[in-house]
KEKOL-383623 format. One record per residue: residue number from 1; residue in one letter; chain; x, y, z of N, C-alpha, C, CB in turn. Coordinates in steps of 0.05 Angstrom, whole numbers. Glycine has a CB too. Example, Ala and Ser with C-alpha at 12.3 -4.5 7.8 and 13.67 -1.06 7.14 Angstrom:
<rs>
R:1:A:A:264:-114:156:246:-90:156:264:-66:156:226:-89:181
R:2:S:A:257:-45:142:273:-21:143:258:1:157:282:-12:114
</rs>
This chain:
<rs>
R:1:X:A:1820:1526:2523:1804:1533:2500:1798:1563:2500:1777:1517:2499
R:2:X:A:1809:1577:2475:1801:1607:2471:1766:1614:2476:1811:1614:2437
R:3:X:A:1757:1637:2479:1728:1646:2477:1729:1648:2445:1718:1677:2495
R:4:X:A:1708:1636:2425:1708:1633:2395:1705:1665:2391:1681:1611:2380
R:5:X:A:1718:1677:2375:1728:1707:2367:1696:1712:2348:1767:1708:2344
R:6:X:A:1680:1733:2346:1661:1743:2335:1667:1752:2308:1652:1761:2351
R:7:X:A:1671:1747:2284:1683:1770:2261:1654:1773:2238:1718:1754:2242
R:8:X:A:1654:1789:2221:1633:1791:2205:1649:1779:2175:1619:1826:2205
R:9:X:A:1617:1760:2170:1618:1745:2147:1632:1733:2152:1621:1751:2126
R:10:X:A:1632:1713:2129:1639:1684:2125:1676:1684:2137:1633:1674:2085
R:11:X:A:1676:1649:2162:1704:1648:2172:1722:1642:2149:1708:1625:2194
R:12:X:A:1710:1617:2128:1726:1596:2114:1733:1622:2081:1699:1558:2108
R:13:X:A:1765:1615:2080:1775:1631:2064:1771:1609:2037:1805:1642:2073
R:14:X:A:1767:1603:2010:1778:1581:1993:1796:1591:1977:1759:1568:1976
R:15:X:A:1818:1579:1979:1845:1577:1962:1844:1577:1937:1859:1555:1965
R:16:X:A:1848:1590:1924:1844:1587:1890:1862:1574:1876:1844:1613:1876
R:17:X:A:1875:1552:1893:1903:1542:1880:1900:1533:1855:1917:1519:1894
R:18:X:A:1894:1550:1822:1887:1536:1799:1908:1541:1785:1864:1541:1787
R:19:X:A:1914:1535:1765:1939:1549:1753:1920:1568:1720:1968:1516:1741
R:20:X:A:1901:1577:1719:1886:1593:1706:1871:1597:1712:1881:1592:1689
R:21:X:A:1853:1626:1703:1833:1636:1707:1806:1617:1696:1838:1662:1697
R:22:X:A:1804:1601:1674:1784:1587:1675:1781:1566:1695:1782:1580:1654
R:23:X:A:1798:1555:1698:1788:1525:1719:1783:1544:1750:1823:1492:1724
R:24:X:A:1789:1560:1756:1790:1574:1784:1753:1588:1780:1822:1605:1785
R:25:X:A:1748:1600:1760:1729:1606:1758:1702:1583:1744:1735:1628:1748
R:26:X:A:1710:1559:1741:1695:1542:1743:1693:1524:1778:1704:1528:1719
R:27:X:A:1707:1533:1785:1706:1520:1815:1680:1548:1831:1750:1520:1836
R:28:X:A:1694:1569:1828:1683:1599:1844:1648:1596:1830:1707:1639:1829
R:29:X:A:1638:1589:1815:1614:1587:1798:1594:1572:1821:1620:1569:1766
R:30:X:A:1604:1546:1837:1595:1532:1847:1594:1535:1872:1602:1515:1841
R:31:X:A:1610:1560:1886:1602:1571:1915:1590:1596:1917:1625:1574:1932
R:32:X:A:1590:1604:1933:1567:1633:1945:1581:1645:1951:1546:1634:1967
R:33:X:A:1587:1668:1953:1597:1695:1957:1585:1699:1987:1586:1719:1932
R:34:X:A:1564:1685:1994:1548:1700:2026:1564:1678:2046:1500:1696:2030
R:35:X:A:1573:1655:2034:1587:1630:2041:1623:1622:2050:1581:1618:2018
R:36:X:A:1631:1645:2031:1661:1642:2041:1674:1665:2020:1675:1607:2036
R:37:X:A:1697:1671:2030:1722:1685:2015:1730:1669:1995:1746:1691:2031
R:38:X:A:1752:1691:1980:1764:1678:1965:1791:1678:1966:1757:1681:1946
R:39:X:A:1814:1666:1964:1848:1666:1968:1850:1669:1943:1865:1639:1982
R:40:X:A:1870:1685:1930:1885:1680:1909:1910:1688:1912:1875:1689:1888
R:41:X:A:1927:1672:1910:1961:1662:1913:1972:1673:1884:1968:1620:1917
R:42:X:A:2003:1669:1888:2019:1677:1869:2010:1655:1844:2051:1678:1879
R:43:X:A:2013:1644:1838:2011:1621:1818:1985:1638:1795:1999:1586:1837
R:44:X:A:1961:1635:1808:1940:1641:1800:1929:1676:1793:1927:1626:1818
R:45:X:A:1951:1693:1813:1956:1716:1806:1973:1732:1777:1965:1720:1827
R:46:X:A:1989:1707:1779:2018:1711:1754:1992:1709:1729:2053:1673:1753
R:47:X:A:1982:1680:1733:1967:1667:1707:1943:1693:1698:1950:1631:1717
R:48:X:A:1928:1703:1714:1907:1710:1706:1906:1744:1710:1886:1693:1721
R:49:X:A:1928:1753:1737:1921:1783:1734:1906:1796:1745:1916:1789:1715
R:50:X:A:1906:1824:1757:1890:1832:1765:1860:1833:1758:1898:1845:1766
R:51:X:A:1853:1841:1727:1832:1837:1716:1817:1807:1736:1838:1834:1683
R:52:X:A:1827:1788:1730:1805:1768:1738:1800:1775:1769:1814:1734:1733
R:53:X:A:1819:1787:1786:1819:1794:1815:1787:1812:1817:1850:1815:1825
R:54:X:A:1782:1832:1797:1767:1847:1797:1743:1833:1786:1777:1866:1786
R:55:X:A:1746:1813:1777:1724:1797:1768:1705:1782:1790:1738:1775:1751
R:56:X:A:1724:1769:1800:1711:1753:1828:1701:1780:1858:1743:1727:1842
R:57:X:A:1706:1803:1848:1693:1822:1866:1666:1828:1857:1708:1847:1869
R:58:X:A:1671:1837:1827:1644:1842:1815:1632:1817:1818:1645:1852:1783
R:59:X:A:1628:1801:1829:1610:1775:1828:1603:1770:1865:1631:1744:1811
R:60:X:A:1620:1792:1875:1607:1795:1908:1618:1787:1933:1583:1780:1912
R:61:X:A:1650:1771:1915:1661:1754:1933:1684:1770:1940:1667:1728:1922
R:62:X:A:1685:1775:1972:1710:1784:1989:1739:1775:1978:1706:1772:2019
R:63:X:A:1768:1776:1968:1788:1780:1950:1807:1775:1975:1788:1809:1932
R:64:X:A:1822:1753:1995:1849:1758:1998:1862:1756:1972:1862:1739:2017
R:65:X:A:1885:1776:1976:1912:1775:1954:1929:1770:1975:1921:1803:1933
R:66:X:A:1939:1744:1968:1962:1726:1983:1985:1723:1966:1952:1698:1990
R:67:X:A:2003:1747:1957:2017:1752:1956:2055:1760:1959:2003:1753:1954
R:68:X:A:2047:1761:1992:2067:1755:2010:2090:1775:2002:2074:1725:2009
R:69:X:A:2083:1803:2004:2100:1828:1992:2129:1823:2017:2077:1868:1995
R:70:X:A:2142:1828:2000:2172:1825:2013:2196:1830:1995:2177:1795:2024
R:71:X:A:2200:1870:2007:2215:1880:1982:2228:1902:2005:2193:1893:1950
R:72:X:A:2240:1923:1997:2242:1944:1997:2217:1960:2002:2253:1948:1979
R:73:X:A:2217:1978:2030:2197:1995:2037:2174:2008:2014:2213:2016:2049
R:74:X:A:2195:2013:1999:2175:2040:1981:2155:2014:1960:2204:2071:1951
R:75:X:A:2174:1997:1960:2156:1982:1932:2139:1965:1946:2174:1963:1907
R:76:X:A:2139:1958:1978:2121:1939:1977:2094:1965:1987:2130:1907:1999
R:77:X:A:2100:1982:1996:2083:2007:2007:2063:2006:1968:2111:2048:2020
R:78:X:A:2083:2014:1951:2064:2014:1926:2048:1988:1918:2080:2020:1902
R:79:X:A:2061:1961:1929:2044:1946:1916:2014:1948:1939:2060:1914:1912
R:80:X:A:2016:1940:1949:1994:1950:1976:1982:1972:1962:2010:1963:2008
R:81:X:A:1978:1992:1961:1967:2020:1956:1951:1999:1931:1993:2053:1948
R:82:X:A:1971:1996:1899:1956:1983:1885:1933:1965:1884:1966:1977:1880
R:83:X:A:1934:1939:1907:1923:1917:1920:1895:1935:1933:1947:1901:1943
R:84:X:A:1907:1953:1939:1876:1976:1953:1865:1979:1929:1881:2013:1971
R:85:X:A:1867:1981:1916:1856:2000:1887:1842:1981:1870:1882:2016:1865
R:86:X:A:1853:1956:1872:1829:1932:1865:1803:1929:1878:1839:1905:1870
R:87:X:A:1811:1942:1908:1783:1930:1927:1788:1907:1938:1756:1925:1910
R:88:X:A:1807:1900:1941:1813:1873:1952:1810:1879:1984:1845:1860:1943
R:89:X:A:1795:1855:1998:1784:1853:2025:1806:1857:2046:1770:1826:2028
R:90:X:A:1832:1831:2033:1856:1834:2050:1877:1822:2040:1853:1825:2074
R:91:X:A:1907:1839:2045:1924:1839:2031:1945:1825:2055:1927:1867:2017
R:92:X:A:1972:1821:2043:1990:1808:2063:2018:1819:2058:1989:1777:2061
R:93:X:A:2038:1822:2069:2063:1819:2070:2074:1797:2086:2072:1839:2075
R:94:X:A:2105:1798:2082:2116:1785:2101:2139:1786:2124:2118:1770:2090
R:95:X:A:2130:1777:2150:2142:1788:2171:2166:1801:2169:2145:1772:2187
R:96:X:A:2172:1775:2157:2217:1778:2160:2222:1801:2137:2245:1736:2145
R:97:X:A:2201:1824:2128:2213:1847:2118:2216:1858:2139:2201:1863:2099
R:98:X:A:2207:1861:2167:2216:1884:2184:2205:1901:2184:2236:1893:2182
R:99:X:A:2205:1924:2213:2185:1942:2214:2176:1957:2195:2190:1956:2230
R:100:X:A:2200:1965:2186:2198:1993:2174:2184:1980:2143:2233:2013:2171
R:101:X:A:2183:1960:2130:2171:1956:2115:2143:1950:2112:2182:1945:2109
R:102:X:A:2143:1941:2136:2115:1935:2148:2100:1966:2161:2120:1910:2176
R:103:X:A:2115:1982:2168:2100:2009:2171:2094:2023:2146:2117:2029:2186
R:104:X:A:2111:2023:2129:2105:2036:2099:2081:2028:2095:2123:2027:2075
R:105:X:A:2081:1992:2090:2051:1993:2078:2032:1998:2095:2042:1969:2066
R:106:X:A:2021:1998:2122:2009:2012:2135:1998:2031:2121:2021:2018:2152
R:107:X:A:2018:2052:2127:2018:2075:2117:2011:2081:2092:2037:2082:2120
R:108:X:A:2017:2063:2076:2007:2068:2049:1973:2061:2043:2025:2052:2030
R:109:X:A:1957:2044:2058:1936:2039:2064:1913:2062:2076:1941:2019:2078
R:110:X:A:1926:2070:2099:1921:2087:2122:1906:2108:2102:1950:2099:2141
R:111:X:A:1914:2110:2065:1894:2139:2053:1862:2126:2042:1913:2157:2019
R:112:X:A:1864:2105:2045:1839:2088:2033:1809:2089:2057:1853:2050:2028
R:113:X:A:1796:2104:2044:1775:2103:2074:1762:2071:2079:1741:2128:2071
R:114:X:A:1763:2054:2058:1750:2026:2063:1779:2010:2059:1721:2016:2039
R:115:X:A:1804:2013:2070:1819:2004:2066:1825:1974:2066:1828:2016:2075
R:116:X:A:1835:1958:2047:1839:1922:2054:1859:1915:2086:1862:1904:2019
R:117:X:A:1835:1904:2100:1858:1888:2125:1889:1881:2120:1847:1857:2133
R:118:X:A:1900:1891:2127:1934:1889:2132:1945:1868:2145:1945:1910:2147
R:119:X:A:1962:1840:2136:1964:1821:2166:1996:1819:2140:1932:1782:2181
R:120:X:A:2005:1795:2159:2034:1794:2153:2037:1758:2161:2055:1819:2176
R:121:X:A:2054:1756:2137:2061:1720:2136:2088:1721:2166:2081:1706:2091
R:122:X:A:2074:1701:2187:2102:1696:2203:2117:1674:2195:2099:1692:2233
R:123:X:A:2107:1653:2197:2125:1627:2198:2100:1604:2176:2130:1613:2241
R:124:X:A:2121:1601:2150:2103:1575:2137:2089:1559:2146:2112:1559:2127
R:125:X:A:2060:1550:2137:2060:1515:2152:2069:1501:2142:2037:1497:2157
R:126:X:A:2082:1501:2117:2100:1475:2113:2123:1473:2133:2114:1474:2084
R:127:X:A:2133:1488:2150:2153:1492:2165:2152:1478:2182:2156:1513:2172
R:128:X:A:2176:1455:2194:2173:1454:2222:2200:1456:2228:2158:1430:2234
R:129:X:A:2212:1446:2257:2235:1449:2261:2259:1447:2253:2235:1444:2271
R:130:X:A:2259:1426:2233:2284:1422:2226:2284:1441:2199:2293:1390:2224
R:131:X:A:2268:1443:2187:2268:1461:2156:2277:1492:2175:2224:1463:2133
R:132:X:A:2261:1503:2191:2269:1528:2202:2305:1534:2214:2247:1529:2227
R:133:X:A:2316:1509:2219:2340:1504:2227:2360:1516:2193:2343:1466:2240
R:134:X:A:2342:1499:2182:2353:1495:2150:2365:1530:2144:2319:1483:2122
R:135:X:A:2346:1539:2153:2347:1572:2145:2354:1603:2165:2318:1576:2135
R:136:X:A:2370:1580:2183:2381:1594:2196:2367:1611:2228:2388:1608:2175
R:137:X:A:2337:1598:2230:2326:1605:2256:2325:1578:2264:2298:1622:2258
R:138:X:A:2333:1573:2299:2339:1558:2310:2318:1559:2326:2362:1558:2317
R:139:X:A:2301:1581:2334:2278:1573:2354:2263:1545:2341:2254:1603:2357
R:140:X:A:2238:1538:2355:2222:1520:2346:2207:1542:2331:2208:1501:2368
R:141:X:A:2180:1534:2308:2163:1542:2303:2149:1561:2317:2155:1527:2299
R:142:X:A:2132:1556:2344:2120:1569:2363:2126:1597:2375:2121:1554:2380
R:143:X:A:2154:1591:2377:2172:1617:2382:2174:1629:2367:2193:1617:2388
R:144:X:A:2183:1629:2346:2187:1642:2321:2159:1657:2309:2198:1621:2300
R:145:X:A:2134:1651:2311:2116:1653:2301:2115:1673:2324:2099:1630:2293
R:146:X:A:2117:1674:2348:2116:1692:2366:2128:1710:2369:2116:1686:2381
R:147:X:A:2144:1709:2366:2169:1737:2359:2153:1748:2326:2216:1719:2350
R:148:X:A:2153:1744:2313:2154:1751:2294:2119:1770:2295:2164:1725:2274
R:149:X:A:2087:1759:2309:2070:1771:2314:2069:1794:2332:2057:1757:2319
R:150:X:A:2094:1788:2351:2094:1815:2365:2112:1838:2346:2109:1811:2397
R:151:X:A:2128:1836:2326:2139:1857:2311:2118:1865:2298:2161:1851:2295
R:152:X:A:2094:1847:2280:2069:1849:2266:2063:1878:2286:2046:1819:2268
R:153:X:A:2051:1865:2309:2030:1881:2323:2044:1906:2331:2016:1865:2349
R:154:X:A:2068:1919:2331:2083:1934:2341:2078:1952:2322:2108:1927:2348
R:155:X:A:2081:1945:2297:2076:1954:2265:2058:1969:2249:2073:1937:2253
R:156:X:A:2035:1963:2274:2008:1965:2267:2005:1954:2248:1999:1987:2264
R:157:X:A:2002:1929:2242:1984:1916:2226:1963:1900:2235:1995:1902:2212
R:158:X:A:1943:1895:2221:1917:1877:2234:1923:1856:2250:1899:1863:2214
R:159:X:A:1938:1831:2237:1948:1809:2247:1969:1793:2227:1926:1794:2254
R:160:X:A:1952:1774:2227:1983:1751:2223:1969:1728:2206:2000:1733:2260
R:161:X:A:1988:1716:2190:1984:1686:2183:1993:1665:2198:1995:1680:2160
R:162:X:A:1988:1650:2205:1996:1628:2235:1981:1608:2229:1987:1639:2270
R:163:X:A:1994:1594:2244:1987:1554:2241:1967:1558:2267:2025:1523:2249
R:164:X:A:1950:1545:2256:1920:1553:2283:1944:1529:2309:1865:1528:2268
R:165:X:A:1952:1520:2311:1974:1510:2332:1979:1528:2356:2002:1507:2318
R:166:X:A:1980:1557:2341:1996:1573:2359:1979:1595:2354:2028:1577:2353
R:167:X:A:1955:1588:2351:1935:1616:2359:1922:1619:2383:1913:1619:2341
R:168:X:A:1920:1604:2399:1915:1605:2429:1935:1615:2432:1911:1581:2447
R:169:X:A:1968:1619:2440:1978:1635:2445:1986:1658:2438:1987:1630:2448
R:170:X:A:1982:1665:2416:1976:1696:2391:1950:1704:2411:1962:1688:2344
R:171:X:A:1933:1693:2411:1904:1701:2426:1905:1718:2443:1891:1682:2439
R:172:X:A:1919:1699:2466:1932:1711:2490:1949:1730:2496:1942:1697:2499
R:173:X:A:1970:1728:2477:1986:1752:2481:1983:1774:2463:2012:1745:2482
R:174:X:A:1966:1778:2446:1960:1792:2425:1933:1799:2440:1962:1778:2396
R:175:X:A:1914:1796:2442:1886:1811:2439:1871:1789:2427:1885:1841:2420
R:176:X:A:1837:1805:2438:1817:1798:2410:1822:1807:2388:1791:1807:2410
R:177:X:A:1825:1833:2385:1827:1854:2361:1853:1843:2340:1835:1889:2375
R:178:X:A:1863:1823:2342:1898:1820:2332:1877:1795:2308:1935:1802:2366
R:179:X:A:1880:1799:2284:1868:1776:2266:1884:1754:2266:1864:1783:2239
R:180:X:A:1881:1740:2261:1899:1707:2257:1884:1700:2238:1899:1680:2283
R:181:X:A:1905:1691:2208:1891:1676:2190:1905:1650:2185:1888:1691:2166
R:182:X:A:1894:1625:2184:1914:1606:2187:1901:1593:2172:1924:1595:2211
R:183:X:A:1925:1571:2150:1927:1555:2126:1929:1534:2146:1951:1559:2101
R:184:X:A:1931:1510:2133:1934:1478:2148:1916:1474:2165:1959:1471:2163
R:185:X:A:1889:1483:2146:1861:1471:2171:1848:1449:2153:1831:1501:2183
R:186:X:A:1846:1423:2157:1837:1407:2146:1814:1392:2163:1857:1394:2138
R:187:X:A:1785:1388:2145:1763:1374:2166:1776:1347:2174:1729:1367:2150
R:188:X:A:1752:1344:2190:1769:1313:2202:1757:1293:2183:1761:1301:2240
R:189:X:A:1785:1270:2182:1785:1249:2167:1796:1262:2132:1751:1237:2171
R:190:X:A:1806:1290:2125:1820:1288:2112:1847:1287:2107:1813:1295:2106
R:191:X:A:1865:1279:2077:1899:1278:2083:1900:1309:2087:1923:1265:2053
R:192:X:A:1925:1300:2087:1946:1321:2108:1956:1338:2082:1980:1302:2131
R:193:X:A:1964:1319:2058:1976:1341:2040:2012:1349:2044:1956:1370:2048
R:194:X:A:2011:1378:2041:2038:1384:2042:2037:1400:2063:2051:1396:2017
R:195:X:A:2021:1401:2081:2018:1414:2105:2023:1396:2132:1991:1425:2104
R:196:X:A:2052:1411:2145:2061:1393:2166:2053:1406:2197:2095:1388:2161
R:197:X:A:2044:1427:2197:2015:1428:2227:1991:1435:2222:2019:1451:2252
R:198:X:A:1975:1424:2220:1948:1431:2213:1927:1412:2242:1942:1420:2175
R:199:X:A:1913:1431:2239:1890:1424:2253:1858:1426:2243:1893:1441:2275
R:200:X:A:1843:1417:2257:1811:1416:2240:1787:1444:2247:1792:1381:2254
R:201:X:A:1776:1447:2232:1761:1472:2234:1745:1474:2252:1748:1477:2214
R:202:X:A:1734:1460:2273:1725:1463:2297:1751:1476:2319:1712:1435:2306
R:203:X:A:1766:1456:2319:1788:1464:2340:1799:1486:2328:1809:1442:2346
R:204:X:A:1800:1498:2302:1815:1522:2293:1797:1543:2313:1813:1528:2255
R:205:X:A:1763:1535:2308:1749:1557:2318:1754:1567:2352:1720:1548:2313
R:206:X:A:1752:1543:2370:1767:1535:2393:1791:1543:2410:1772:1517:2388
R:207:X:A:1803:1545:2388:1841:1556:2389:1838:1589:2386:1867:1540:2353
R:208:X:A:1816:1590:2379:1812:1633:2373:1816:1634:2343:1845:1662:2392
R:209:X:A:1825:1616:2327:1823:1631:2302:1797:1648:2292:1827:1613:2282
R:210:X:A:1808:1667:2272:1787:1681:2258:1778:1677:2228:1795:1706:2261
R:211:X:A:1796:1672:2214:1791:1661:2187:1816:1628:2179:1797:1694:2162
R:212:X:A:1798:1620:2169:1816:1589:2159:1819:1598:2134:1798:1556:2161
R:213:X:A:1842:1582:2128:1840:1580:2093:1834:1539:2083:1884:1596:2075
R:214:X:A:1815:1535:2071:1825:1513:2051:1816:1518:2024:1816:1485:2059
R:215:X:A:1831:1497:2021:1834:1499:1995:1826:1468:1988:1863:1509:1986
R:216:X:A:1837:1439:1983:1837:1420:1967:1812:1400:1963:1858:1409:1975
R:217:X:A:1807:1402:2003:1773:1396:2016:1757:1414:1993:1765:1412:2056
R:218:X:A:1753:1431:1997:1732:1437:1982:1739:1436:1947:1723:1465:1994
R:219:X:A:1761:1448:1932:1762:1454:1908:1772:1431:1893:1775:1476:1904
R:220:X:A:1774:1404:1910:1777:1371:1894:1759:1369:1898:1793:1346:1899
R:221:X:A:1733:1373:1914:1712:1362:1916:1695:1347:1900:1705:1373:1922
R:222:X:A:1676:1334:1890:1661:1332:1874:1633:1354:1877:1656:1304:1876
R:223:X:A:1622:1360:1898:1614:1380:1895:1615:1403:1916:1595:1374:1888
R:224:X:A:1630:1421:1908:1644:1434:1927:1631:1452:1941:1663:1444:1919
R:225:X:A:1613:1459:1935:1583:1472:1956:1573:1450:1980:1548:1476:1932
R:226:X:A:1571:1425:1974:1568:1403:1997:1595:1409:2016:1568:1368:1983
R:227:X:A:1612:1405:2009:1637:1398:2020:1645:1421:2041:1659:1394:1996
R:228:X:A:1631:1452:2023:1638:1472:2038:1615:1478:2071:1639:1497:2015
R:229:X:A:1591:1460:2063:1573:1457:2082:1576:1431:2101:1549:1457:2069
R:230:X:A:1587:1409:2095:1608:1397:2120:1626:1406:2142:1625:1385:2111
R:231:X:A:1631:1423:2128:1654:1445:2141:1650:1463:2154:1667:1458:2125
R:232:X:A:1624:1477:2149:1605:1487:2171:1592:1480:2193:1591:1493:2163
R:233:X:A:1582:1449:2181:1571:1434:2205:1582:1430:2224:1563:1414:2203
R:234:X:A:1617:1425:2215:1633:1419:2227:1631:1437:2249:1653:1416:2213
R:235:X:A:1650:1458:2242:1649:1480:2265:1616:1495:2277:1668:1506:2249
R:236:X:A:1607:1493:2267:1583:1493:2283:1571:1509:2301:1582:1475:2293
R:237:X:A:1563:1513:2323:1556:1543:2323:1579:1556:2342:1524:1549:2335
R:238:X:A:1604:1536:2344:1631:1559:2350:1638:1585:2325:1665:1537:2353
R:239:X:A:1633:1565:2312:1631:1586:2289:1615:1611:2275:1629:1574:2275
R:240:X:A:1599:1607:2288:1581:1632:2285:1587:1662:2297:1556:1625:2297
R:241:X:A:1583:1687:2281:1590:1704:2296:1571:1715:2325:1594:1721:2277
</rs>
């Protein structure tokens, strides 16, 4: 068991998986800004746009843009720079662009004095071994996710997206200081979904993660302020900074 990692404000990220800006902001109405982040993914980015990105800031709430930049140096360095210029808390790329793409945006951040945290997608959680075979990496998951955090951290970037599975060993061989944000954390006693490693938000805390993402637990909920306070209880005072 990791020592539970200290970070400021809220661990639990919520997923904005809506496909518009109204139903997303009828869910965001019903949580707290002092309570949790917010995720917004491509889907909900395409639909609604930066404007609404800037919306849910003006209302107090911390902004991943989960976007997963994976281009050519110069353009993902501009989308980044842009993604700063919203105010967004924290931004992402993804690993398998490689250093030098991953240094650009660095670098392109590096002029922002309150700049958004920098981390990098390694390995899907929908992923497991045989899909990763599918695409031509033959390691298992674990490995791969590990290779791919030590190019992160070489890169200088904050950290990583990772299946809380393999954040005890990110932990370890990475640092305190190395962030881990990991999707496929479900409380206990809920489905699984389309997520094929997930673990529960105590043991995420346990394993060293630093921020969870969900999403379905809380934003199917019936009332999703309860649901997001289960989830607290849950983790409990591992969770606390």
């Amino acid at each position: 068991m990791s020592q539970p990692i200290a970070v400021d404000g809220p661990r639990i990220l919520v997923a904005l998986d809506f496909p518009d800006a109204q139903a997303a902001l009828a869910l965001v109405e019903q949580l707290d800004p002092a309570r949790c982040r917010l995720k917004v993914g491509k889907e909900l980015f395409v639909a609604a746009g930066p404007v609404f990105v800037r919306q849910l800031i003006d209302q107090g709430y911390d902004v991943f843009l989960d976007l997963k930049f994976h281009d050519i140096p110069n353009t993902v360095a501009s989308a980044c720079r842009a993604a700063a210029e919203l105010g967004v808390w924290m931004v992402n790329v993804h690993a398998l662009g490689g250093s030098k793409m991953m240094r650009a945006a660095r670098e392109a951040l590096a002029e922002f004095p309150n700049r958004p945290l920098l981390i990098a997608v390694t390995v899907l959680t929908s992923h497991d071994a045989e899909s990763l075979a599918e695409i031509g990496l033959q390691e298992a998951p674990a490995a791969a996710v590990a290779r791919l955090a030590r190019l992160v951290d070489a890169s200088g970037l904050d950290g990583v997206v990772c299946s809380a599975r393999e954040a005890a060993l990110l932990r370890e061989q990475r640092g305190p200081d190395f962030k881990l944000v990991c999707p496929g954390i479900r409380p206990s006693g809920a489905v699984q979904d389309d997520q094929s490693r997930i673990t529960t938000p105590a043991d995420a805390i346990d394993l060293g993660v630093d921020y969870m993402v969900i999403g379905r637990p809380i934003t199917r909920a019936t009332d999703p302020l309860a649901a997001l306070a289960k989830i607290e209880k849950e983790i409990g005072k591992r969770g606390k900074a």
